[in-house]
N, C-alpha and C positions, 0 to 999 in steps of 0.2 A: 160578427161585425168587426172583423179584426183592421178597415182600414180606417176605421173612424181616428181622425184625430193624426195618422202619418201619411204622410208626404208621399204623391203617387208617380209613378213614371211617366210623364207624356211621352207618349211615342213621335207626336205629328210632329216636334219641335224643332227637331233636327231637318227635319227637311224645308219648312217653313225658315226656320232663319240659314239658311243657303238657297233660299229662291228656288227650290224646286218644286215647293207645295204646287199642289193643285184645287181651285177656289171655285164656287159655283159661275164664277162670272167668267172662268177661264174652258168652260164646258160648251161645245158648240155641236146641235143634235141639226140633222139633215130636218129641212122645214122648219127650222125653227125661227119665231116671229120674235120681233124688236118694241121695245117701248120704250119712250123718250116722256120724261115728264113736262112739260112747258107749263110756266107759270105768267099771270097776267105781267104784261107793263105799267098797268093802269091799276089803284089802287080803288076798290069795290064797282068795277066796270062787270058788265052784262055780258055774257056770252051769246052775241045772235049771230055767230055761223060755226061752223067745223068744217076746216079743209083735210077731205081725206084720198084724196088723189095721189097724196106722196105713199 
């Protein structure tokens, strides 16, 4: 256990702080499906429909 307690090398850092990282949000696969979270307007309102046509 020799790294216990010293200082490790990040690798990712360098690319990260110059904007060249790559993040799971920046990964786009052929067929790949979207989700959008939507929250009420209406504070303890009833859910009686779902539009899923979009």
């Amino acid at each position: 256990m020799t790294a216990v307690g010293r200082p490790l090398r990040r690798v990712e850092d360098a690319r990260l702080l110059c904007g060249s990282g790559r993040f799971v949000d920046d990964v786009n696969r052929p067929g790949q499906l979207w989700m959008r979270a939507v929250r009420s307007t209406v504070a303890h309102a009833r859910l009686l429909a779902v539009d899923t046509a979009a």
